[in-house]
Biotite code that builds the C-alpha atoms (Angstrom):
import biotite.structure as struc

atoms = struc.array([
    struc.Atom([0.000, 0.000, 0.000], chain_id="A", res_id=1, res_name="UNK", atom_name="CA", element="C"),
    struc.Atom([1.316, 3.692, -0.858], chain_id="A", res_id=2, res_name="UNK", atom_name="CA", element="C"),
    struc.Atom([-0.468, 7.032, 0.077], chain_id="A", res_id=3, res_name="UNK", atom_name="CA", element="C"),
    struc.Atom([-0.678, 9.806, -2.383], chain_id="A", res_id=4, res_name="UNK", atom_name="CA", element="C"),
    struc.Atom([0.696, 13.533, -0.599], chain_id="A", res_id=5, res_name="UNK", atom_name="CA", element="C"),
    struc.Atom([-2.131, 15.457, -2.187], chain_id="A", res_id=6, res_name="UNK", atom_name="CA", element="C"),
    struc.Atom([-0.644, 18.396, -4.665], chain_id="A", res_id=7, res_name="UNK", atom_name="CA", element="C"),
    struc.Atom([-2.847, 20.925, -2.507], chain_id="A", res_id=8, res_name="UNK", atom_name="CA", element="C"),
    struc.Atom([-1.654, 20.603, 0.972], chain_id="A", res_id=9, res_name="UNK", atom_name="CA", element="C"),
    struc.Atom([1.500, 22.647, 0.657], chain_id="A", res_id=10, res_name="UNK", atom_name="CA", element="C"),
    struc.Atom([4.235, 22.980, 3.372], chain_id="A", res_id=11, res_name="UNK", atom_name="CA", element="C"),
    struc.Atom([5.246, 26.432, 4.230], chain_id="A", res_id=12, res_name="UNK", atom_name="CA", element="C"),
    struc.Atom([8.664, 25.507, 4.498], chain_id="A", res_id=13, res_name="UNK", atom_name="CA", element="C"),
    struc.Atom([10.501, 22.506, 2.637], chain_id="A", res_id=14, res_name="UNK", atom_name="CA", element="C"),
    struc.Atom([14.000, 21.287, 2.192], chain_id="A", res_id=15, res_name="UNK", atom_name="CA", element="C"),
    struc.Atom([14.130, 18.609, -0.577], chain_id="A", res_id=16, res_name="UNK", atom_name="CA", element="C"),
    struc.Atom([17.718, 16.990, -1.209], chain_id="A", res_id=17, res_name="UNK", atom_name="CA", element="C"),
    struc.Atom([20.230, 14.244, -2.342], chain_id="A", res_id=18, res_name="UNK", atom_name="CA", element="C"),
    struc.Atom([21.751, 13.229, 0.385], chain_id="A", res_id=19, res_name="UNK", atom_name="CA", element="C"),
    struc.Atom([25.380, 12.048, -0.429], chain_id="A", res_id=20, res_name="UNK", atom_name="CA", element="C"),
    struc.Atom([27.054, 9.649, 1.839], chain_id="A", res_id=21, res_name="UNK", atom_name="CA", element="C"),
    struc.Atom([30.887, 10.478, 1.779], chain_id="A", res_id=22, res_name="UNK", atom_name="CA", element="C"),
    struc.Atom([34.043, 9.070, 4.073], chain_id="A", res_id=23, res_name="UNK", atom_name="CA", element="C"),
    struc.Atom([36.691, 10.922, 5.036], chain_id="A", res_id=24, res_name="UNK", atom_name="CA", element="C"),
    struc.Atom([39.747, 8.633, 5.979], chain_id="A", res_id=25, res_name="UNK", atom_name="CA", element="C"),
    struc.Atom([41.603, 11.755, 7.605], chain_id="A", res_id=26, res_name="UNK", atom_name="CA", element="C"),
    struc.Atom([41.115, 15.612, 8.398], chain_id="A", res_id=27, res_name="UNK", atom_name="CA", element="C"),
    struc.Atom([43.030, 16.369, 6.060], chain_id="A", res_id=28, res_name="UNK", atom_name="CA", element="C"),
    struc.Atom([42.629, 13.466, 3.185], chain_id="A", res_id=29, res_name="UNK", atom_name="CA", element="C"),
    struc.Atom([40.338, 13.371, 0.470], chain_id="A", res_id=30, res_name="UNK", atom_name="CA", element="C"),
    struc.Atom([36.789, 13.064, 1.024], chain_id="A", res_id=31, res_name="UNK", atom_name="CA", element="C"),
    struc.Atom([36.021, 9.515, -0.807], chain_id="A", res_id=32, res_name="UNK", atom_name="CA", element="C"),
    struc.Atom([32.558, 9.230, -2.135], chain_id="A", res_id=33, res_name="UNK", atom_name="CA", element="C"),
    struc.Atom([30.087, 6.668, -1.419], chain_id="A", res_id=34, res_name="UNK", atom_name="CA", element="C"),
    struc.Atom([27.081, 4.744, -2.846], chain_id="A", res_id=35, res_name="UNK", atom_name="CA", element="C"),
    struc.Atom([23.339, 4.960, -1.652], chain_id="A", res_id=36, res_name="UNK", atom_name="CA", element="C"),
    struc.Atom([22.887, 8.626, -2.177], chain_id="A", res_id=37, res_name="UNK", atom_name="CA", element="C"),
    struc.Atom([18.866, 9.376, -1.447], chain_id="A", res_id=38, res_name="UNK", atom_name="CA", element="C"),
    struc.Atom([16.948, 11.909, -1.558], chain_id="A", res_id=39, res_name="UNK", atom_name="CA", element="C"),
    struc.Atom([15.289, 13.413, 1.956], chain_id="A", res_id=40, res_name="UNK", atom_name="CA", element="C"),
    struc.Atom([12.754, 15.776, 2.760], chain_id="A", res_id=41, res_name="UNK", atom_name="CA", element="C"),
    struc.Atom([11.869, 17.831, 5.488], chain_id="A", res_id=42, res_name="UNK", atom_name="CA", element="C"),
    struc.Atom([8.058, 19.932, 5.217], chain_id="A", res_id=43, res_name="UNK", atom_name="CA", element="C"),
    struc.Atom([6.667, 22.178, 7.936], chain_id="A", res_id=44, res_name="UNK", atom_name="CA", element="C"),
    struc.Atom([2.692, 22.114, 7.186], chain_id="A", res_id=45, res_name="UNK", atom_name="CA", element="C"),
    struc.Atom([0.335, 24.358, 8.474], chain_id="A", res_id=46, res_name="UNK", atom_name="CA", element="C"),
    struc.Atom([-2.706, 22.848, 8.139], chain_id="A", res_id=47, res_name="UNK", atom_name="CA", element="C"),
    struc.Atom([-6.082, 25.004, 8.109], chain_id="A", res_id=48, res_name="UNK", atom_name="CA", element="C"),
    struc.Atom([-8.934, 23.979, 10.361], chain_id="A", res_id=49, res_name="UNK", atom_name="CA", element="C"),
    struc.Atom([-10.653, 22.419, 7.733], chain_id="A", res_id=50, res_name="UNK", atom_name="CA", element="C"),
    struc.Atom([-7.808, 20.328, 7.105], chain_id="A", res_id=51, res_name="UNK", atom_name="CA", element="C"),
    struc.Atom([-6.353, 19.756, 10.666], chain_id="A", res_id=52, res_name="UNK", atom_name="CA", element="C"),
    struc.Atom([-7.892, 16.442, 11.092], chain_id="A", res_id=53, res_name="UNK", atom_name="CA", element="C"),
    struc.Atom([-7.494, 15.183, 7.752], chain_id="A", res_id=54, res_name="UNK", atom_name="CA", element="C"),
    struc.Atom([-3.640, 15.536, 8.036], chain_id="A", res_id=55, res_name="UNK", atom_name="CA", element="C"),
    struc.Atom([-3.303, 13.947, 11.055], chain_id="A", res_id=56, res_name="UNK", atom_name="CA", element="C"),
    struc.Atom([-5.345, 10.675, 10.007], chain_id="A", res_id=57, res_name="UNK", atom_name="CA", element="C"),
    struc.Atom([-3.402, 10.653, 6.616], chain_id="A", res_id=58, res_name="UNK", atom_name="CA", element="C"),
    struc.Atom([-0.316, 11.008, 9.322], chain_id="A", res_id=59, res_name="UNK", atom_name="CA", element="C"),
    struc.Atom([-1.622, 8.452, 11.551], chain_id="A", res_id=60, res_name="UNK", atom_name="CA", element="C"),
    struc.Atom([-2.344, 5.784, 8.482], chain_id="A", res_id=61, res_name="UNK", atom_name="CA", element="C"),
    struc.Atom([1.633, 5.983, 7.721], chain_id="A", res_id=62, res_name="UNK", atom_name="CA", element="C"),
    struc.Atom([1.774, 4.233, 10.813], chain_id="A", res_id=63, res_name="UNK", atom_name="CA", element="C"),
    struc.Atom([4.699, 6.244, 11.792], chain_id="A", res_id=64, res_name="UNK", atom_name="CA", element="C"),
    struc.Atom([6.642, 4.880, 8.535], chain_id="A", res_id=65, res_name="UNK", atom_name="CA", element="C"),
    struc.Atom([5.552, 1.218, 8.195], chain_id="A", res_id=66, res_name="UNK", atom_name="CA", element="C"),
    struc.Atom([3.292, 2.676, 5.063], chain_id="A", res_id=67, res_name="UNK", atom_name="CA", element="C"),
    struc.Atom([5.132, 4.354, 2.312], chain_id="A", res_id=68, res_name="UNK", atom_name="CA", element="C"),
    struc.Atom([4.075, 7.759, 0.598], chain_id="A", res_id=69, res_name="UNK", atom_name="CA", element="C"),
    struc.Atom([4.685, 8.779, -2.974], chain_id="A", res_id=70, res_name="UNK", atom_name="CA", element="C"),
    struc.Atom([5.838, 12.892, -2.451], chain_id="A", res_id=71, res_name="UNK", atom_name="CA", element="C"),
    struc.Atom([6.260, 15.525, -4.597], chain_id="A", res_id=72, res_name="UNK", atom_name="CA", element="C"),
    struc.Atom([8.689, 18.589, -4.681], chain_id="A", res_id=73, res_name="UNK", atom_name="CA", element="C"),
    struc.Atom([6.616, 21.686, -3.937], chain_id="A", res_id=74, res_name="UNK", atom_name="CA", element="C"),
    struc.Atom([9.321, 23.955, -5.694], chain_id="A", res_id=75, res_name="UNK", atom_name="CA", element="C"),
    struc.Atom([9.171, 21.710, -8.802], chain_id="A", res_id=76, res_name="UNK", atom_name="CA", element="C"),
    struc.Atom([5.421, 20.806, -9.542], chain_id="A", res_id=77, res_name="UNK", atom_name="CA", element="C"),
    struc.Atom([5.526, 22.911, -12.831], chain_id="A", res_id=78, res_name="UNK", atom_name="CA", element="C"),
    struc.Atom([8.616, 21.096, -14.309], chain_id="A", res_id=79, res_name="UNK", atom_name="CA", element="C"),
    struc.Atom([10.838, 22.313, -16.529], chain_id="A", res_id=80, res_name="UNK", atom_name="CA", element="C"),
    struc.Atom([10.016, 23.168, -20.685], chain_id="A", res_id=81, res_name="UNK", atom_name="CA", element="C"),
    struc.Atom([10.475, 19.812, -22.108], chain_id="A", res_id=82, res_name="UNK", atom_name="CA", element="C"),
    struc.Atom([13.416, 20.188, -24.878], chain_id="A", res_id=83, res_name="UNK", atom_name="CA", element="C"),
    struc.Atom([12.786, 21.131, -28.441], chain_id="A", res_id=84, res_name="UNK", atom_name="CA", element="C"),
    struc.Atom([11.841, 17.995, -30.462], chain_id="A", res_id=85, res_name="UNK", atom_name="CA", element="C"),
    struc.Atom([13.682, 16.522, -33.675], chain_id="A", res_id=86, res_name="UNK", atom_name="CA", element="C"),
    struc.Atom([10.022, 17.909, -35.619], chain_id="A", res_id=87, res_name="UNK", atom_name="CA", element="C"),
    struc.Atom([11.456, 21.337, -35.197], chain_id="A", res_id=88, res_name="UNK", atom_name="CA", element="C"),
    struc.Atom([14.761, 20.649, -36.403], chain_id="A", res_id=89, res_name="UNK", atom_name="CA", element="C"),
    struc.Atom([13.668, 18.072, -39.649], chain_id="A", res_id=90, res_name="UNK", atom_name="CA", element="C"),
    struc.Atom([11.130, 21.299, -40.432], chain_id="A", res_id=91, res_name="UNK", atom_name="CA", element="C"),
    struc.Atom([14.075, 23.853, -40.476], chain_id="A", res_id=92, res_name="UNK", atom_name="CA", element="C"),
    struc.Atom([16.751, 21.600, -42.236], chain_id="A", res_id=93, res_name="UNK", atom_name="CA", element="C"),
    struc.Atom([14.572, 20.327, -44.871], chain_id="A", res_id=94, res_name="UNK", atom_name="CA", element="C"),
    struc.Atom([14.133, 17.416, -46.917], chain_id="A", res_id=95, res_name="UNK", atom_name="CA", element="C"),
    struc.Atom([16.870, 14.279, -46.247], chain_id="A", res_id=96, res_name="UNK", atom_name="CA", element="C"),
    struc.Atom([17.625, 12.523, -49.021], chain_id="A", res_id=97, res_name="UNK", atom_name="CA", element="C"),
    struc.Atom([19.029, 8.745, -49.199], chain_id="A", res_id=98, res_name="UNK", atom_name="CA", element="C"),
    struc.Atom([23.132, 8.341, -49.531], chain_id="A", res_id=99, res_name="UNK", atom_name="CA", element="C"),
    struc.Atom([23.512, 8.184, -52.765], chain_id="A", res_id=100, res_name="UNK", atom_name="CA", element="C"),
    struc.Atom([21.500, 11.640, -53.018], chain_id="A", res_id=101, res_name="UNK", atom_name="CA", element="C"),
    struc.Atom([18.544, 10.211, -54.586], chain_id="A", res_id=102, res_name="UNK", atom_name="CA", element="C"),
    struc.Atom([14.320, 10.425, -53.148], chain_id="A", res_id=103, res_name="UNK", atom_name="CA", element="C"),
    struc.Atom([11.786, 8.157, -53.576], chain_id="A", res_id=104, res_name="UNK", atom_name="CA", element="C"),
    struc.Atom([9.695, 7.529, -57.323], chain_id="A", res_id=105, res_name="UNK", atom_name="CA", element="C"),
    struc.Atom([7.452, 10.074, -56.507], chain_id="A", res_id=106, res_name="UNK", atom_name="CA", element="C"),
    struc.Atom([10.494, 12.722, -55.804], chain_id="A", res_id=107, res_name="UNK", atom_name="CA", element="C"),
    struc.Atom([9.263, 13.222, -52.251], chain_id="A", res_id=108, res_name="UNK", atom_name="CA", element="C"),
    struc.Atom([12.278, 12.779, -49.473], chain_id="A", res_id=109, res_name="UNK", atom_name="CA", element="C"),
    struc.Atom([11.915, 12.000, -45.623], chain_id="A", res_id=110, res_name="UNK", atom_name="CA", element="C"),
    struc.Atom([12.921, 12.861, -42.420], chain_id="A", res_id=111, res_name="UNK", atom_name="CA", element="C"),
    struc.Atom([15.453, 10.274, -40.779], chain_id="A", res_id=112, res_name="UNK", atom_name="CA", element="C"),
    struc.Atom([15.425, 9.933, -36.735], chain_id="A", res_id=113, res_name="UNK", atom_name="CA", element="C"),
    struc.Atom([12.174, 9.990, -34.870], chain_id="A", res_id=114, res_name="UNK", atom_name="CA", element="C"),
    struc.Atom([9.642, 12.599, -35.264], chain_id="A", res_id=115, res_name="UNK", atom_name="CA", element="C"),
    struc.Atom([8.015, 12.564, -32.056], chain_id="A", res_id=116, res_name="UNK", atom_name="CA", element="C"),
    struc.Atom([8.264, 14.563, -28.770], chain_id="A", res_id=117, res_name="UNK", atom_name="CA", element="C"),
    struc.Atom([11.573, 13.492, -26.978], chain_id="A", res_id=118, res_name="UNK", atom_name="CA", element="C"),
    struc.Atom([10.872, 10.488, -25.225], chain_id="A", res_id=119, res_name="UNK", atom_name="CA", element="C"),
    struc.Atom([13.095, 8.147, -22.395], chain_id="A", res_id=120, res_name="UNK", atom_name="CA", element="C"),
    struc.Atom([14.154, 5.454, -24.095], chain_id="A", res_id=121, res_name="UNK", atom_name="CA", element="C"),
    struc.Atom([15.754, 3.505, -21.437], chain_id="A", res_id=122, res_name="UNK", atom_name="CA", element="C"),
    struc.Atom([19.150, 3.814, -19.123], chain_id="A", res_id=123, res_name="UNK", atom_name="CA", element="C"),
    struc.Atom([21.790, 2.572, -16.820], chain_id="A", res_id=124, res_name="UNK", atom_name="CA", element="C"),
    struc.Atom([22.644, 3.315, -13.268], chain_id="A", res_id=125, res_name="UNK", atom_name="CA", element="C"),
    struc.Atom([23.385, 7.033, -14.048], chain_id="A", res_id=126, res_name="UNK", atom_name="CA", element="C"),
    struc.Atom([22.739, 7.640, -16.983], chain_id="A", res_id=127, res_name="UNK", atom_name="CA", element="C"),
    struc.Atom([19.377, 7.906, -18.872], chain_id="A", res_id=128, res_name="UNK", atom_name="CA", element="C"),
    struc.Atom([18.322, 7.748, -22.843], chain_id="A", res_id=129, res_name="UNK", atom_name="CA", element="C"),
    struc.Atom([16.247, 10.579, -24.489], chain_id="A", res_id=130, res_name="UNK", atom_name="CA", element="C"),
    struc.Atom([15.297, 10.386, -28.496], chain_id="A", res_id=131, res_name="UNK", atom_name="CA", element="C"),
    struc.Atom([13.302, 12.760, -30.199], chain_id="A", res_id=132, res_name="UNK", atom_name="CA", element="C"),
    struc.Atom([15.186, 15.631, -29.032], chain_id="A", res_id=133, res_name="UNK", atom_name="CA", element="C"),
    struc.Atom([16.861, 18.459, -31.256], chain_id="A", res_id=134, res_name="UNK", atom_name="CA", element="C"),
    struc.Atom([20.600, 17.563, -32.947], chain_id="A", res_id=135, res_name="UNK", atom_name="CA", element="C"),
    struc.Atom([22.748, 20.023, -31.319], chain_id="A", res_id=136, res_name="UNK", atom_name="CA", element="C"),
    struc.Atom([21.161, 20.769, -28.160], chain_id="A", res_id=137, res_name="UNK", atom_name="CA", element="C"),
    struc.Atom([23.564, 20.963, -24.568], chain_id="A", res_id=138, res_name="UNK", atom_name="CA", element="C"),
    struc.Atom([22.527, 19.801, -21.453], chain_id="A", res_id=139, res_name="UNK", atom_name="CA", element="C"),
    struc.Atom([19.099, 18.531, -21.926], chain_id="A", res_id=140, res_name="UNK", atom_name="CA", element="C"),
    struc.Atom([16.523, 18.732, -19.220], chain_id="A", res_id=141, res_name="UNK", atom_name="CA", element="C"),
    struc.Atom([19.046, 20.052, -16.780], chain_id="A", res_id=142, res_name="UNK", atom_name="CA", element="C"),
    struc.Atom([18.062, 20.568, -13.514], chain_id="A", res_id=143, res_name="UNK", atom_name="CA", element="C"),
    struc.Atom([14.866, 18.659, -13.960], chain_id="A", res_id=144, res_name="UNK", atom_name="CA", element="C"),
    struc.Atom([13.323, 16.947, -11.505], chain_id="A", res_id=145, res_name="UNK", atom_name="CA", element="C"),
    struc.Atom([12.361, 13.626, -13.800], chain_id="A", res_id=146, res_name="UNK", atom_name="CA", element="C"),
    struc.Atom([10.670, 10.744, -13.161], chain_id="A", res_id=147, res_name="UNK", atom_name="CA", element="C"),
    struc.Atom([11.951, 7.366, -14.740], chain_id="A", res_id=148, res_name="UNK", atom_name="CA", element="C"),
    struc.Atom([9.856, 5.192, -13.040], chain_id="A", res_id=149, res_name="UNK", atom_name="CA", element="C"),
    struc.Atom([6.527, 5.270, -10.120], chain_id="A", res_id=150, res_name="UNK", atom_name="CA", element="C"),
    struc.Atom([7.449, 6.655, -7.253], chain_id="A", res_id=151, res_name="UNK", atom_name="CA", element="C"),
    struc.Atom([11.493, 7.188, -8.311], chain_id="A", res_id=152, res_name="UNK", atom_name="CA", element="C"),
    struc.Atom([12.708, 10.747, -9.501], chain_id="A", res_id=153, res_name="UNK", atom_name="CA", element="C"),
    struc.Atom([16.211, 11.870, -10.238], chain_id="A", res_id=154, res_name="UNK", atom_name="CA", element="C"),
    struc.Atom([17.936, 15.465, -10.557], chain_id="A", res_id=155, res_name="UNK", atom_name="CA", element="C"),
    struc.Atom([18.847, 15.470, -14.232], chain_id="A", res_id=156, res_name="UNK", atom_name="CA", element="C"),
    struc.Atom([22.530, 17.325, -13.741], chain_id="A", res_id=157, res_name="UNK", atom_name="CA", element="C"),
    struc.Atom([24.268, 17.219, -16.978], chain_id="A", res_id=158, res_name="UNK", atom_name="CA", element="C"),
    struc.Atom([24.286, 15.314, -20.619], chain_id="A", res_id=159, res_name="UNK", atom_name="CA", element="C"),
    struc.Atom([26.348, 14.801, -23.522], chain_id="A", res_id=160, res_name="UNK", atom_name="CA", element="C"),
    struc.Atom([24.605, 16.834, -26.137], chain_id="A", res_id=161, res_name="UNK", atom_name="CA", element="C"),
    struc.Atom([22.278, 15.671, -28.520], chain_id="A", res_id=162, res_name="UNK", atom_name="CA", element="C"),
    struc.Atom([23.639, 13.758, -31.566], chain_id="A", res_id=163, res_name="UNK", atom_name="CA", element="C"),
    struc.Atom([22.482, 14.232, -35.550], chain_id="A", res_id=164, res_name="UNK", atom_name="CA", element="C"),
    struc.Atom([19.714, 11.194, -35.018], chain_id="A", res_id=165, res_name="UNK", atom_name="CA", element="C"),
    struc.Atom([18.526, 13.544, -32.082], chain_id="A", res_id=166, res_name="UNK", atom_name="CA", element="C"),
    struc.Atom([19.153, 11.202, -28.830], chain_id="A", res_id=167, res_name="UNK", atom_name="CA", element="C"),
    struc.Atom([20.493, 12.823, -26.033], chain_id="A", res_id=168, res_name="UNK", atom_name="CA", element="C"),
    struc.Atom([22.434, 10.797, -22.766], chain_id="A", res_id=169, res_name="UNK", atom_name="CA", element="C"),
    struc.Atom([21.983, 12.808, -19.731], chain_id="A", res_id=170, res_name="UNK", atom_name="CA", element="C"),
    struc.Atom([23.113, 12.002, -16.199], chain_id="A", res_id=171, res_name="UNK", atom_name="CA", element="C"),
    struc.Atom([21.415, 11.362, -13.098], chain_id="A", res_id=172, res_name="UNK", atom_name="CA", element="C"),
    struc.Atom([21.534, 11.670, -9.067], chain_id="A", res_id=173, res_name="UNK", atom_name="CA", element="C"),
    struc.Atom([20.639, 9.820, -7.839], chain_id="A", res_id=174, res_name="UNK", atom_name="CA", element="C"),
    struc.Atom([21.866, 6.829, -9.506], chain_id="A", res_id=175, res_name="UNK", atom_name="CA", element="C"),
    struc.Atom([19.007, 4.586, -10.954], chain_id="A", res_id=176, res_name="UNK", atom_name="CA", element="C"),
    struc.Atom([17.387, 2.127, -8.463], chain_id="A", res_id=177, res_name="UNK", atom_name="CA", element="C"),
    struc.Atom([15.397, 0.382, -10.867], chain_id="A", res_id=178, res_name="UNK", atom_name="CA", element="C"),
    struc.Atom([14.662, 0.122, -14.392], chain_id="A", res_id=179, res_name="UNK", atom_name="CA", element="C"),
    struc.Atom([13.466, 3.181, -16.472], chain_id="A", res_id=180, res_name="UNK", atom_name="CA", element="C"),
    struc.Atom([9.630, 2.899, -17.994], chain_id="A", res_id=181, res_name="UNK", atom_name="CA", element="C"),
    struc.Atom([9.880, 3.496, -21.352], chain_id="A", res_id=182, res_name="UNK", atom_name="CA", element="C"),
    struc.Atom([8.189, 6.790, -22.617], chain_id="A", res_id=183, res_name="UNK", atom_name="CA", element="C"),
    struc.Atom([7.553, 10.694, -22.655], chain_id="A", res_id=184, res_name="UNK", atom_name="CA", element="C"),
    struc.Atom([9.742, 11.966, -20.043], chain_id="A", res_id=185, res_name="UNK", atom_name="CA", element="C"),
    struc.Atom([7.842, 13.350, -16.873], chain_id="A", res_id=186, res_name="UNK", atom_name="CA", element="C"),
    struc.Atom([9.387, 16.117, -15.188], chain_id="A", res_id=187, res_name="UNK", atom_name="CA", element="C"),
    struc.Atom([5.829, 17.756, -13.771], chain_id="A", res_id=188, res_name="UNK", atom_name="CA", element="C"),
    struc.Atom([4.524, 16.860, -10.647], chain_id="A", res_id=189, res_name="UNK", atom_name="CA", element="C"),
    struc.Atom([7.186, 13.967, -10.442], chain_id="A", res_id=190, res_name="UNK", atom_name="CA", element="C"),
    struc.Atom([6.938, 11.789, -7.052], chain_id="A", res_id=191, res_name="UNK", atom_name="CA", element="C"),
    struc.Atom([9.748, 9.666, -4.686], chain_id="A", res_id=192, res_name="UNK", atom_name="CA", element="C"),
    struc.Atom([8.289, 6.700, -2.754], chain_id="A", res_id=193, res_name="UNK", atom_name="CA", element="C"),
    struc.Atom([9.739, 7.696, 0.564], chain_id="A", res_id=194, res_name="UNK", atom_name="CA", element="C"),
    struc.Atom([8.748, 6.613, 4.256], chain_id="A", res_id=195, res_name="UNK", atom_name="CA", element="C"),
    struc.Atom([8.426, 8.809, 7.469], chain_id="A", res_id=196, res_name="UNK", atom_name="CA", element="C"),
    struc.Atom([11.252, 8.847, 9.727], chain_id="A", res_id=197, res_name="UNK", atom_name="CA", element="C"),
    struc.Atom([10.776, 8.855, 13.460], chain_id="A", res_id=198, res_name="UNK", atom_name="CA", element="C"),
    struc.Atom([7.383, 8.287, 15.289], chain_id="A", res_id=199, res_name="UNK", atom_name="CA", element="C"),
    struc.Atom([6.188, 11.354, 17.057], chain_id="A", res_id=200, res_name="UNK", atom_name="CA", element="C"),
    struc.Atom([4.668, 13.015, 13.258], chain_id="A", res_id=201, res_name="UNK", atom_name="CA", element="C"),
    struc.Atom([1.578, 13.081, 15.211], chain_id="A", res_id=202, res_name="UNK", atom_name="CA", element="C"),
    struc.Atom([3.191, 15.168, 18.477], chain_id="A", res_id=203, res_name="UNK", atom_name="CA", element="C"),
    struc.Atom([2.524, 18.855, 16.883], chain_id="A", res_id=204, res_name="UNK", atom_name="CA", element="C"),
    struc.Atom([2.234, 22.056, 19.143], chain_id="A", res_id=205, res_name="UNK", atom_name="CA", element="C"),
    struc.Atom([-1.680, 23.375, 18.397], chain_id="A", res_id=206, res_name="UNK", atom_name="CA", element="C"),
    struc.Atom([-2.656, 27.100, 19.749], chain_id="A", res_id=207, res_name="UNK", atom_name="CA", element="C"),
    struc.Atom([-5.801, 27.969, 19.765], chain_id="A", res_id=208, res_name="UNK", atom_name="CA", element="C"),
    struc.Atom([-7.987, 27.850, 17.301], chain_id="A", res_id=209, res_name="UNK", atom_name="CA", element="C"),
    struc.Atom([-6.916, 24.834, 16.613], chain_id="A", res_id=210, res_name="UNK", atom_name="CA", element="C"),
    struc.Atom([-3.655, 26.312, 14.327], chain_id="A", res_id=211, res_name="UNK", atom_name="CA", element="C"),
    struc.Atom([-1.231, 23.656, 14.176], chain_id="A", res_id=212, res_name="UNK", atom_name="CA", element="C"),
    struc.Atom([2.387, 22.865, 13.047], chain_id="A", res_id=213, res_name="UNK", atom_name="CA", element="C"),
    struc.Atom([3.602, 20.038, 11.810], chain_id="A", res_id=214, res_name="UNK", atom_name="CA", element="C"),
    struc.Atom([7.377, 19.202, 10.774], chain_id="A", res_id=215, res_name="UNK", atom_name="CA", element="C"),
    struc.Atom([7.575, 15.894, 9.145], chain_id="A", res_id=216, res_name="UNK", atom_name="CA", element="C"),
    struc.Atom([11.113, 14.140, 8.098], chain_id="A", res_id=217, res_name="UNK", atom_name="CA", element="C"),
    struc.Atom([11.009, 11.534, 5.068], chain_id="A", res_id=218, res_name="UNK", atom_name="CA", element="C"),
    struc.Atom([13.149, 9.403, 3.979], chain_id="A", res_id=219, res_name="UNK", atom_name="CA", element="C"),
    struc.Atom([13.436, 7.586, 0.039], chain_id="A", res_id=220, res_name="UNK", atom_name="CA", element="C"),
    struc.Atom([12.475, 4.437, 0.263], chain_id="A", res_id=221, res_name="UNK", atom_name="CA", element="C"),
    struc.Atom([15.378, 1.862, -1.293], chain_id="A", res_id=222, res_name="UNK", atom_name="CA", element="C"),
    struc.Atom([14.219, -1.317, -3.542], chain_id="A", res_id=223, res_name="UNK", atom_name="CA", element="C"),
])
């Protein structure tokens, strides 16, 4: 079972981050860098009166962690524009011919690479596939909060360019945990499935009337 954060119940204060895990053999060494970086959130809600009691059963059905919750970043709900599409570029640049610089029978000519809006095409630990996009393009998506499968989202931080068949490799953090779904890339709204952290959610100061506040830890969930 996973609970939905609802998109309308916004904190008044958030910190959403990747934490990295790091060692440090020595004071003065190098700082060594280590794997299971996650992201974490922190939200202070101030629920209305209306929606006081609400919260706290949604709070109290987490069951102080044991049930996960799929949560969205409040600073990111928009997304980011997705990037311009192969279409655009195929429309500027004309007709493409075959090699040997002939068309079809009819004289008409094509478009080579796909067409369609950019698309995630698959991936690999840091590193995720987009086709569709423009040839020439830098840093795709960057800074995007994307989402490559339910409930897992990833800080798009950098890419390779886009290529003349208009697929773009782009890096991640975190790394993948599991598999990317296949299609249009999601950077709106995108979720993490992530768990509560401590058991006293519920313990909130309340002054009267009824005006509470809430700050809530979570944690991303691991596979």
């Amino acid at each position: 079972m996973t609970l939905d954060w609802p998109l309308d119940l916004h904190p008044v204060e958030q910190s959403f981050y990747i934490h990295t895990l790091t060692a440090a053999p020595s004071v003065v060494g190098p700082v060594l860098g280590r794997s299971g970086a996650r992201w974490v959130a922190e939200l202070t809600v101030e629920p209305t009166m209306g929606r006081l009691p609400w919260l706290e059963a949604l709070l109290t059905r987490q069951r102080a962690g044991v049930i996960e919750l799929l949560l969205p970043d409040f600073t990111r709900l928009a997304g980011v524009p997705a990037p311009e599409t192969f279409e655009s570029h195929a429309a500027e640049i004309g007709e493409t011919r075959f090699d040997d610089d002939t068309t079809f029978d009819d004289g008409t000519a094509f478009f080579a690479g796909d067409a369609g809006p950019p698309t995630l095409a698959g991936g690999c630990r840091g590193y995720l596939v987009l086709t569709g996009c423009r040839p020439g393009g830098i840093e795709v998506l960057a800074g995007a909060f994307l989402q490559a499968s339910p409930g897992r989202a990833h800080l798009v931080v950098g890419g390779t360019g886009v290529n003349q068949d208009g697929i773009a490799l782009v890096t991640l953090a975190p790394p993948l945990r599991e598999p990317p779904v296949p299609g249009l890339a999601q950077t709106a709204t995108s979720r993490v499935r992530m768990r509560l952290t401590g058991g006293t959610a519920l313990a909130s100061p309340t002054t009267p009337p009824q005006r509470a506040r809430y700050r809530l830890s979570f944690v991303e969930v691991s596979p």
